[in-house]
N, C-alpha and C positions, 0 to 999 in steps of 0.2 A: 243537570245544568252544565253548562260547557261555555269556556274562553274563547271566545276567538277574537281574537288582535282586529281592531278596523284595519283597512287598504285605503291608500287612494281611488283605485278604481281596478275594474275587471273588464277585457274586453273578450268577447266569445266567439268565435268565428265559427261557423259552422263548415266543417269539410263533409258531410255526406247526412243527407235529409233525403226522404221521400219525393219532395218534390223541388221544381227550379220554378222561381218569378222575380225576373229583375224590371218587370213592367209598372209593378203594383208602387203607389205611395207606400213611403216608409214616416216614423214619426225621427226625430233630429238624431235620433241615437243610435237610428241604425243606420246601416250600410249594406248596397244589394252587391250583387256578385258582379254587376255590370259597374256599378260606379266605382266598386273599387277597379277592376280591369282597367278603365281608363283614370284611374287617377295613377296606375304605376307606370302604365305606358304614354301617359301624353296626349297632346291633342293629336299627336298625329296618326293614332291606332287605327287598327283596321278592324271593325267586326266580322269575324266570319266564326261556322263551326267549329274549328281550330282552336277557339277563344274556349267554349263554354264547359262547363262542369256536367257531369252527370250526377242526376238523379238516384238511386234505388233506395229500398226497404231496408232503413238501419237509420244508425245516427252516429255520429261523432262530432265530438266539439273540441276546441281548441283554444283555453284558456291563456292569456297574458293576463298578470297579478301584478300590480305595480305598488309597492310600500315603501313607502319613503326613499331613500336612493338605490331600491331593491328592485328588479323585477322578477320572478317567477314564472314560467310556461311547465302547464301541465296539461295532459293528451288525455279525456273523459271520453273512453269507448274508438270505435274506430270502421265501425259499420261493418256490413256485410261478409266483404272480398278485397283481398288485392288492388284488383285494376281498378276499381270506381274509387278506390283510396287515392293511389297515386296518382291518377290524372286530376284529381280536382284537389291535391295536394301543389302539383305542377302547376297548373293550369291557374291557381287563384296565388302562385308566386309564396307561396309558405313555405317560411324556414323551420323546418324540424330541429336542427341543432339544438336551441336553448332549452328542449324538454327536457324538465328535467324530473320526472315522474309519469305514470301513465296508471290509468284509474279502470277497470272495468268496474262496471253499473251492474252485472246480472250474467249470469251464464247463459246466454242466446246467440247462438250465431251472428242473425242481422248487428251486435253489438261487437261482436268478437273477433271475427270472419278475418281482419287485415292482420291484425295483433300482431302476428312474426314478421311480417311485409313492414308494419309503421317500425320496429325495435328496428328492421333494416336499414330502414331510413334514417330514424333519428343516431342513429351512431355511425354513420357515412355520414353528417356532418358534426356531429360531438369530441371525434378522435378516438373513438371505440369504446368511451367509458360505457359502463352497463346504467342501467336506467331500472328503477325501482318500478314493479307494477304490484298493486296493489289490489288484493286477491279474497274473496269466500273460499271457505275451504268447501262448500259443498257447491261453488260453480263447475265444478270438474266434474259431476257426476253425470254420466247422459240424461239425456230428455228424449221424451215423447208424446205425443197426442191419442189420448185412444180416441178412436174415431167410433160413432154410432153401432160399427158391424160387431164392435168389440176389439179388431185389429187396433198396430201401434202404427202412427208415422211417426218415423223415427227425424230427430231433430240433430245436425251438426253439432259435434263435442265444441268446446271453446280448449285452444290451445294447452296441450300440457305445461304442469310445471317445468318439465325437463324439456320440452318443445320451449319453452320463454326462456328459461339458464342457457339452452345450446345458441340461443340466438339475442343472448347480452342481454336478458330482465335479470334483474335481481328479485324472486317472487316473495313477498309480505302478505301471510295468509291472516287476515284476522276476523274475527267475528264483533269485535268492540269497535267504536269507533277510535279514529285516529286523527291527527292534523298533521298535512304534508306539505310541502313547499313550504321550506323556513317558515313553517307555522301559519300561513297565510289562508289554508284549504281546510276545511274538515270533508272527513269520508265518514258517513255517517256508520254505524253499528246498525244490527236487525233495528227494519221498524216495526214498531210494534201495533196490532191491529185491530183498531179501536172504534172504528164508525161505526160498523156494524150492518153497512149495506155494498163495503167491495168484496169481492170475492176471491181473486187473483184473477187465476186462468184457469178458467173451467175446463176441464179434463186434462190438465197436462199429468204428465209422471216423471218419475225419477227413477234412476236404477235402484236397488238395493246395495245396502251397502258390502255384501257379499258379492252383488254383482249375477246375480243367477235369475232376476228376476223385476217385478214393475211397483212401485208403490206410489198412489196420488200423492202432489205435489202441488196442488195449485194456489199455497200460499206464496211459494217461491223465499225464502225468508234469505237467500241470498243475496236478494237485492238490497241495495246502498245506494245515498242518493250523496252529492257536493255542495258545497256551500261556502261560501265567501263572505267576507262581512265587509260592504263598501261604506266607508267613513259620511255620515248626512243623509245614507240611503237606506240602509240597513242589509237585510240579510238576502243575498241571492241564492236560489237552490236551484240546482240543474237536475230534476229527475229524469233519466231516459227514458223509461216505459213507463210507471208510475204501476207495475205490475201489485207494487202492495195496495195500489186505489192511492191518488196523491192528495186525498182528504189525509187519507194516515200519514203520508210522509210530510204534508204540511205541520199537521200536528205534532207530530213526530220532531220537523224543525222546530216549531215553537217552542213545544219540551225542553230541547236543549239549549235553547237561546230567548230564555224568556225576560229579559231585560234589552231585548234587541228588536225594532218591527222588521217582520218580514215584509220584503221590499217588490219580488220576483220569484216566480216559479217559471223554468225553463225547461222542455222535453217532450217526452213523447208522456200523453195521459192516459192513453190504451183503453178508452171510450169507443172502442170500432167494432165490429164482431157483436159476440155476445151481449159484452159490457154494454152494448147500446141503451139497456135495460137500465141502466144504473145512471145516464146523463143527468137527467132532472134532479134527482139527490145531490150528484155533484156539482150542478153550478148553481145549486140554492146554496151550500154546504162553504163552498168557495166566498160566500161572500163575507163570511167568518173570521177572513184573514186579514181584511185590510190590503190587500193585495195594488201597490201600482202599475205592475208590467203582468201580464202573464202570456209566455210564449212557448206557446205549443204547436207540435208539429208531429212529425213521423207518425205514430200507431195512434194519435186523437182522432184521426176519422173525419169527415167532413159533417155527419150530421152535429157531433159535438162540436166542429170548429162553427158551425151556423147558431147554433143554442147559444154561447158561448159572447158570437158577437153579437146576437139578440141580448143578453145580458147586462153585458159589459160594454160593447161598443167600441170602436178601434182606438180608442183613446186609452185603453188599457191591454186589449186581445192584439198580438201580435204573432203572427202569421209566422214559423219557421220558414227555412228555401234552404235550399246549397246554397255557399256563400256570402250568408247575411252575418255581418260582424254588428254584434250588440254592445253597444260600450256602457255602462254601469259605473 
């Protein structure tokens, strides 16, 4: 069981999603990447190319936390690369300045990819202070795929600790949970895995911890999920991949916050691939939580995003983009 303080409110911007749609209805509480576009610039903007964000395979979000005459920004993941960062950093008018933490969700590249590029940013406008990133100590360890033949595809490391200290993170390795931003954030500790029908990530590996060698890893127990507690609304949880199955990470939140209802589940549910096998368990399972919002995106896959709104219906299933700010 675990505190956490209510907020006024959380809003979540989305800087890099899988995919872009600023066509589609939204319900009162979002915002697409186009509407905000022209609400910064006016009626007199011009749409062109120029304007718009890219898309790829990753996520990052971009939390403002508002308590009482406090506000709080904290940076949950950071997608892929570089360049699809900061253009759709640029491009959607985001001030990095006020982070004042940054969260990795899981050791995966698509999550990790910018990390040293965003620490550049945010302290080109903070005035160089360093910025706490918040760490698994076994995110550091390479990954792999064994593929059918028996071979590895080898997976991109996520930045070292000494790669995030040369370029101003201050690294916090924990395996417990934590709460950051003046108390406002919890980072969850391992969740722990209890449904009984997720799997993680069938065939991934890990190094050894000598380093000479492969050991299955497809619990992944690295992974940590976010959570806000908005005042009337209750608990929001931003899972990125939902790689421990986000049945457990639901449960997982409830565990700690069991005098609180959960309000929203936001991320990626990692329903695509494999997992496709495991849909049906999961949004019977879902309906367990009481759930208002649930918005998923990046690794959910479209046959779970159709289940899903079969289920639920757009009154609750809310579609992730580039650029969608969610206010809570």
């Amino acid at each position: 069981m675990t505190t956490l303080a209510a907020v006024e409110s959380v809003d979540i911007h989305v800087l890099v999603d899988n995919v872009t749609d600023s066509l589609s209805s939204v319900p009162s509480f979002v915002e697409t990447e186009l509407a905000g576009l022209g609400r910064r610039r006016g009626a007199a903007w011009v749409l062109g190319g120029a304007c718009l964000c890219c898309a790829a395979h990753g996520l990052s979000c971009l939390l403002t936390i508002r308590s009482g005459d406090e506000v709080h920004t904290v940076l949950f993941d950071t997608g892929p690369e570089d360049r699809v960062f900061e253009q759709n950093v640029s491009r959607l008018g985001v001030d990095l300045g006020p982070v004042e933490a940054m969260v990795l969700s899981h050791g995966h590249w698509d999550h990790a990819g910018a990390m040293l590029r965003a620490l550049q940013l945010v302290r080109d406008r903070n005035g160089g202070r360093e910025i706490p990133c918040y760490m698994h100590p076994d995110m550091f360890r390479s990954r792999a795929l064994k593929l059918p033949n028996g071979s590895f595809l080898l997976m991109e490391d996520v930045p070292s600790a000494a790669a995030l200290e040369a370029n101003g993170g201050r690294v916090v390795c924990s395996r417990e949970a934590q709460t950051i931003a003046g108390e406002t954030a919890f980072v969850s500790g391992e969740i722990a895995r209890v449904s009984g029908f997720e799997p993680g990530l069938p065939g991934q590996h890990r190094r050894t911890a000598e380093g000479t060698g492969w050991e299955p890893d497809e619990l992944q127990m690295d992974e940590r999920f976010l959570a806000v507690n908005v005042r009337g609304k209750g608990v929001v949880v931003l899972t990125a991949c939902s790689h421990a199955g986000v049945v457990n990470v639901l449960t997982h939140a409830r565990k700690c916050f069991p005098d609180v209802k959960l309000h929203a589940v936001l991320g990626g549910l990692h329903l695509s691939g494999i997992n496709e096998r495991i849909i049906p368990q999961t949004v019977k399972a879902l309906h367990g939580f009481g759930l208002e919002v649930i918005a998923a995106g990046h690794c959910t896959g479209w046959r779970a995003m159709a289940a899903l709104c079969t289920e639920f219906g757009d009154a609750r299933l809310v579609p992730l983009a580039v650029g969608k700010r969610l206010r809570f």
